[in-house]
C-alpha positions in Angstrom: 52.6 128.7 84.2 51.4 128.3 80.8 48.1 126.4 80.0 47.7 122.4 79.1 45.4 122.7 76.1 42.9 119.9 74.7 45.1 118.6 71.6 48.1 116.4 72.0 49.9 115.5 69.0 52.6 113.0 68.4 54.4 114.1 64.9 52.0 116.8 64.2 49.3 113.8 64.4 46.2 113.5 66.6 46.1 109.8 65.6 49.9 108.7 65.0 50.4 105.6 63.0 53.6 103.8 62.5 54.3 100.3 60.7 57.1 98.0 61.7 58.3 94.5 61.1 58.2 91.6 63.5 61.7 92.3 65.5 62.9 95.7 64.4 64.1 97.9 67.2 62.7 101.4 66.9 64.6 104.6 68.3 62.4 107.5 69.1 63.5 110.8 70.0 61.4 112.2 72.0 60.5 115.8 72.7 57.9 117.5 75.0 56.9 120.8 73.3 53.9 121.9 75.9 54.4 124.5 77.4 52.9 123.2 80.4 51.8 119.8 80.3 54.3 116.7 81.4 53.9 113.7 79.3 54.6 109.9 81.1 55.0 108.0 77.4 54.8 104.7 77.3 54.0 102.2 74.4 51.6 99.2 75.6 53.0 95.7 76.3 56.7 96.9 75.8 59.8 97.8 77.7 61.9 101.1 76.6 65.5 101.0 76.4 66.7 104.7 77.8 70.0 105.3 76.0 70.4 109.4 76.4 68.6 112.6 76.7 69.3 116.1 76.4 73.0 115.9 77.2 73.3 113.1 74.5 74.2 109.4 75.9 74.0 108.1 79.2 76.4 106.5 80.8 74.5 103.7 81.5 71.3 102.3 79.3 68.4 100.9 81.3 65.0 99.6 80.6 62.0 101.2 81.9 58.4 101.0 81.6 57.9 104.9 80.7 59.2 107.9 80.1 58.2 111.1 82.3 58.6 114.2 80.1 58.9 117.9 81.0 58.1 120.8 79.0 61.1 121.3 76.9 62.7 117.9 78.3 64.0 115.3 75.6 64.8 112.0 75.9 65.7 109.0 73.3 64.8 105.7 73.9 64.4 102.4 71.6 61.8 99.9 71.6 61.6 95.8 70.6 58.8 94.8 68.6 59.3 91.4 68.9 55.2 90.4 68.4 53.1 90.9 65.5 49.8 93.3 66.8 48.4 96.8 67.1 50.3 98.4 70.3 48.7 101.7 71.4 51.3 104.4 72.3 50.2 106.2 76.0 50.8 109.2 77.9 49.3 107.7 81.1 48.6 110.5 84.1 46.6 110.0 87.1 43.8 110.9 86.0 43.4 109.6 82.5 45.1 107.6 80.0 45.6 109.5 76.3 46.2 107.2 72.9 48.7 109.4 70.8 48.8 106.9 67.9 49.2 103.3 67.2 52.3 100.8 66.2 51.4 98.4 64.1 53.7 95.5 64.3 53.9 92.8 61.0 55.5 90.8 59.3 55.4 92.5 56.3 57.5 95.6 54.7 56.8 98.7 57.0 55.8 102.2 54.9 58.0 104.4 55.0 58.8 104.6 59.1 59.8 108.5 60.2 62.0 107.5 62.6 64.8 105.4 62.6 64.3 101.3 62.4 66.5 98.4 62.6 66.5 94.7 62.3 67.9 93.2 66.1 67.1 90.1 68.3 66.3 90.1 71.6 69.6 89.2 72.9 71.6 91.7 71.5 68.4 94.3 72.9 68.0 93.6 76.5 72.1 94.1 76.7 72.1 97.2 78.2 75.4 98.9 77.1 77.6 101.1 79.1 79.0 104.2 77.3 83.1 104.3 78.6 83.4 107.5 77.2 80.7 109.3 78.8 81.7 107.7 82.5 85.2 108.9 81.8 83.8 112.1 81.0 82.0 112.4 84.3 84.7 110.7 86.5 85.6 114.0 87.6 82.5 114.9 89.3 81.6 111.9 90.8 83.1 112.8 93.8 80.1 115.3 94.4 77.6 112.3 94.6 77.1 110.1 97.4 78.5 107.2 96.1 75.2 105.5 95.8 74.3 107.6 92.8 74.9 107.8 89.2 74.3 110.9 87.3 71.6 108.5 85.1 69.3 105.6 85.7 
């Protein structure tokens, strides 16, 4: 079954630390590499926007307050930082809550970010898209659900 281990690292980091503007969107890809453990990632006082996983897009986008992660389970998801502050990124279990790193969110120039940023506003953010392809893709397998379910959140 593998073994959970005492180091977590986010970006080969024990302490991660990323800077961002006031109102950039961030997309982070994320990746659970453990062997073992599950990860439940969240970032502290902000809502994830869901948009695709291993299989690539979902058909639908949702917000959510975390992300439950599975050894070898991907997910993508983007984040609003809309308030200037220090925002602690989590893995939150029963048991114990883990900082992985910190977001610190200004309103000057961010160094050199290793994941992919992007001016927004909070309109255009909390629009939760719907991907046409992808439900066009899936259309023929719908009839296996039972019509309460979507193959995504």
């Amino acid at each position: 079954m593998g073994q959970y281990g005492n180091v977590m690292l986010l970006n080969g980091q024990t302490n991660y630390q990323l800077n961002v503007n006031t109102g950039q969107v961030a997309r982070f890809f994320l990746a659970d590499t453990s062997n073992a453990r599950p990860y439940n990632f969240t970032i502290q006082g902000h809502k994830l926007k869901l948009i695709g996983g291993d299989s690539g897009k979902y058909e639908h986008e949702s917000l959510v307050n975390s992300i439950i992660l599975s050894p070898a389970e991907r997910e993508i998801v983007e984040v609003l930082f809309d308030k200037p502050g220090d925002y602690k990124i989590l893995n939150v279990t029963p048991e114990k809550t883990y900082q992985l790193g910190t977001i610190n969110v200004s309103n000057q120039s961010p160094s050199r970010p290793s994941i992919a940023v992007h001016a927004n506003n909070n309109s255009s953010f909390f629009t939760l898209k719907e991907n046409k392809d992808i439900i066009d893709k899936i259309q023929p397998y719908t009839k296996y659900l039972n019509g309460k379910t979507r193959l995504y959140n």
